[in-house]
N, C-alpha and C positions, 0 to 999 in steps of 0.2 A: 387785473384780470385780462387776459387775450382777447382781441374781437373775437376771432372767430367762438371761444367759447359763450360769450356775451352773446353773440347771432346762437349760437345752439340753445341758449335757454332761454331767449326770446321766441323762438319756435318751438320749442316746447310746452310757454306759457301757453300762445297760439293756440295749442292743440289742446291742449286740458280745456282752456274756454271754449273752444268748440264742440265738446262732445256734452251729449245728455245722459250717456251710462258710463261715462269715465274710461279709462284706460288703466291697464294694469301695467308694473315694471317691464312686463317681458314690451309691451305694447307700445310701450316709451321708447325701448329701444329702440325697435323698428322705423318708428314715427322719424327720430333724428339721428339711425346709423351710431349710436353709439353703447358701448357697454355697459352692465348693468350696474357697476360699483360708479361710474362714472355720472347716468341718471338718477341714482339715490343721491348723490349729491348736488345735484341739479335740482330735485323735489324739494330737497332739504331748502338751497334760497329762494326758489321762487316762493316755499311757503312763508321765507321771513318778508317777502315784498307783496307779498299776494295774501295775507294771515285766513280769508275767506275760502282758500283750499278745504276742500271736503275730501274726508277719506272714506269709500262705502266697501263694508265688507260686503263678498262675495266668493265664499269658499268656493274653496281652501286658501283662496288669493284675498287681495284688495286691489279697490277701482280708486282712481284720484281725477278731480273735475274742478274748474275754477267757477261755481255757479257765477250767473249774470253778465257773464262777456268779460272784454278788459274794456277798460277807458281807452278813448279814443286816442291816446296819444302814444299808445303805443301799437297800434294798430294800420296806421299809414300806410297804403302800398308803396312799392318801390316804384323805382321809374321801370326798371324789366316786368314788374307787374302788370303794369297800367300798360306798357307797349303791344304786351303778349297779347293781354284781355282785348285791345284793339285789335291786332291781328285775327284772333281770331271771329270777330266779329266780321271784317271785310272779309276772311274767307266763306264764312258763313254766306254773306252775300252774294260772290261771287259765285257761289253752286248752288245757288237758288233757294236754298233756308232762308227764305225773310221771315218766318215765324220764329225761327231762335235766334236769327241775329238781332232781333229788334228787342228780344228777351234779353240776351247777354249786353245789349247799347244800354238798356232801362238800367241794369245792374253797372254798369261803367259811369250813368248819369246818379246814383243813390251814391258811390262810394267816391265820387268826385265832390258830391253834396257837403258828405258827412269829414270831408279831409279840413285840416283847419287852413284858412285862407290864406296864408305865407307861402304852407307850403306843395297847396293846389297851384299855388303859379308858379314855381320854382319850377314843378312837375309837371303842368302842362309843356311850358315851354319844352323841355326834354324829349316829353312824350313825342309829340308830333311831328322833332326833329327824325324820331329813332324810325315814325312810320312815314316820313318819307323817305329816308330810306331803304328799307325793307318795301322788296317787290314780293305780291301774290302771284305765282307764277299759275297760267291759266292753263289746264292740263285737256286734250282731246276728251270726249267723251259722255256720257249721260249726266244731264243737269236738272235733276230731279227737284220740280216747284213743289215749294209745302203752302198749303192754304191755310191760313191762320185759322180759321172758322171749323176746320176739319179737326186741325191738332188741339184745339179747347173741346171740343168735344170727346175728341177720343181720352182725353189726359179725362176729364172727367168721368166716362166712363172705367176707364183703369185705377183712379182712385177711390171710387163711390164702387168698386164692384158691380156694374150694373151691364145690364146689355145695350147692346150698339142695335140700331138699325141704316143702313143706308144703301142707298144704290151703287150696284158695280157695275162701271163699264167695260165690264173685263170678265173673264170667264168664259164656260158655259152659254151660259145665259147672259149677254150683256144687256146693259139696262134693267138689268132684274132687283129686287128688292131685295134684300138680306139682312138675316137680323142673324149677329155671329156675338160670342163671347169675345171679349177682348182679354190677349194673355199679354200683351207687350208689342212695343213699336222697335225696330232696327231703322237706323240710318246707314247710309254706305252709299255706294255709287246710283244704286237706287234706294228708293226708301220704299218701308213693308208697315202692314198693320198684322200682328200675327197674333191669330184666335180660329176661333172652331165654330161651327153654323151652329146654332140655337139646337140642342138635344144631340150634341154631337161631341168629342172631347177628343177628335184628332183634327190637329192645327193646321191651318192655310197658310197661304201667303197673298197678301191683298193689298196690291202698289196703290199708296197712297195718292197718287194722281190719278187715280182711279175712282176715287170715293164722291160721290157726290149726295148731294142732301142728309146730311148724315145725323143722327141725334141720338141723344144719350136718354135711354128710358129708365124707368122708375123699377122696375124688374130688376129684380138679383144674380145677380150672374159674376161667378167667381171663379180662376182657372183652378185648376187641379194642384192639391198641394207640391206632389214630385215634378210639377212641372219646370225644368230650366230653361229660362230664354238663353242662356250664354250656351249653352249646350248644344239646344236645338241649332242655333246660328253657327255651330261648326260641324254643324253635322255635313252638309254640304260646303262645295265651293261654288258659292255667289248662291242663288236661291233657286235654282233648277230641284224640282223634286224627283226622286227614283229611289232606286235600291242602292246603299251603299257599297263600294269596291275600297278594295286596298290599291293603294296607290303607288308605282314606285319610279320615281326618275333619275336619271343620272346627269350632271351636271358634267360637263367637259372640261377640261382644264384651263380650256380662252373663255369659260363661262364664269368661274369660280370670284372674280373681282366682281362682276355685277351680284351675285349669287351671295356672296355675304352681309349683304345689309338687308336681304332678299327673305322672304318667308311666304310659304305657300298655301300654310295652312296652322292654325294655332296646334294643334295634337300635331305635329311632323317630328319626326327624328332623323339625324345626319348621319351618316356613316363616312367617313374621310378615306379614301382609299390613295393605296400607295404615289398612283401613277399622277398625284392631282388631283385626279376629281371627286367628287362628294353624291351618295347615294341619299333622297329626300322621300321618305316613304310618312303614309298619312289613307287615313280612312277617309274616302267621303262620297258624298252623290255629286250632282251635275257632273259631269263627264262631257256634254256639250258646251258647256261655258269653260270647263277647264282646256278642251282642246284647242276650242278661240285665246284664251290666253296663252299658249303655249306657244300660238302662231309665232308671236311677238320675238320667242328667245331663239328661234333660226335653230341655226348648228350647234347652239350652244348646248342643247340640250336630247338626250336620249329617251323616249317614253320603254319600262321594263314591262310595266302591267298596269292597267290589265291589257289584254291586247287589243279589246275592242274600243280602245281609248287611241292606241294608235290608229287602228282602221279608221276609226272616225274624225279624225285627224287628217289623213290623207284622205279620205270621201271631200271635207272641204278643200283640201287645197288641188284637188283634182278640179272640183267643181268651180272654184276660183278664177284658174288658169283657163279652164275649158270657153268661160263667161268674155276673160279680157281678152284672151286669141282669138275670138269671134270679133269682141269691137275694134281691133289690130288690124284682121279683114278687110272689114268694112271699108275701115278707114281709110287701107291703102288702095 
């Protein structure tokens, strides 16, 4: 048998022991990119090596699941495993997550635990060559702290359904007391607690470094079934609230090499036009944060609409110039 088919049906086993409602053929594929005449034959030996394979109907289909995990010996990370999972732990670090870097290091210290001792050192060694190696490159910008004490509480209120109270230093009212529904947390350049004040069901944003005293009550508080967090988080770009606009810009043709690996917004669609350049149209709010990003692409870039996205656009860069030709002045 081929490696590489031996690597396919070992990742396959993987995935059946991992799930607790099974996976169906079509689900197989997907899992390992291959076709379905290809994973019925794949089901077929792993059931001769694995005899504990369950098959649960679920019309019109069937789910396949390996109850109770696999034996350890076939479960060993790789060395690109163990590297990744380290990297991304010092990234973690590095932008100020010590409450899930130290979750993701606990998880790197359980599965280093559980590796059998030959060839935890075999893998060590490797591992620590690959992360020296490999630089965290430190990017300008907001480095939003997470307080461990804050994100235990809010995870338990989001999983127990209950309500949050704590203090915001931000808002309205800062240092005010709030007791809000919690519907979900976003990470990103900054981090959000996203929910809705107590008797209320349209959602805030509520920067987590911002939260102080904060505790998970015994009250029942549940978001709204249609609620989507991955939805709501593109509704806008970055988390300025307003009214949403359609968006539309044109990329220049000395733009288009940055502009390919580049994405503005998860909804956007491309239009390639003759002369080079590429049309990036996308619904969304903040309009003030997106004009501050826009600073960044120079010439490369055309704003079509809406048009009060250009004016505001050039409001700052007026305002910018007006600021440093004053210290220019001064100076001379």
């Amino acid at each position: 048998m081929a490696y590489e088919k031996l690597t396919k049906i070992l990742e396959l086993a993987r995935a059946l022991a991992s799930t607790a409602e099974g996976l169906t053929l079509d689900e197989m594929c997907r899992e390992i990119q291959c076709e379905r005449r290809t994973v019925e034959r794949m089901r077929d030996a792993i059931r001769e090596v694995f005899p504990q394979l369950e098959e649960i109907a679920d019309h019109p289909t069937k789910r396949f699941r390996i109850p109770g995990g696999l034996d350890g010996f076939f479960q060993d990370p790789s060395v690109e495993e163990l590297s990744d999972l380290g990297v991304a732990i010092a990234q973690l670090r590095h932008s100020g997550a010590s409450g899930r870097a130290e979750s993701l290091a606990g998880l790197d210290r359980k599965i280093r635990a559980a590796m059998r001792l030959r060839g935890r050192r075999a893998a060590e060694v490797d591992v620590e060559a690959l992360l020296r190696a490999e630089l965290i490159a430190v990017r300008a910008g907001p480095r939003p702290q997470e307080n461990p004490e804050v994100m235990t509480e809010l995870r338990k209120a989001l999983l127990g359904m209950k309500l949050l109270r704590f203090t915001y230093r931000g808002g309205t009212k800062p240092g005010a007391s709030r007791r809000v529904v919690p519907y979900g947390i976003i990470f990103g350049r900054m981090n959000y607690l996203i929910g809705a004040d107590a008797g209320t069901v349209k959602p805030k944003n509520w920067r987590l470094d911002r939260i102080d005293k904060v505790k998970c009550l015994e009250t029942a508080a549940a978001r709204p079934e249609n609620f989507d967090l991955a939805a709501f988080a593109n509704r806008s770009f970055g988390f300025f609230e307003g009214p949403q606009e359609e968006v539309a810009l044109r990329i220049l043709p000395h733009g288009m090499d940055e502009f390919r690996n580049y994405r503005f917004h998860p909804g956007q669609t491309v239009e390639n036009s003759p002369d080079g350049s590429a049309i990036v149209r996308f619904r969304a709010s903040g309009m003030p944060e997106l004009a501050c990003h826009l600073f960044v692409w120079g010439d490369k870039i055309e704003i079509i609409e809406p048009a009060s996205l250009r004016k505001l656009l050039l409001t700052q860069l007026r305002g910018t110039l007006a600021h440093h030709k004053t210290k220019i002045s001064r100076a001379g």
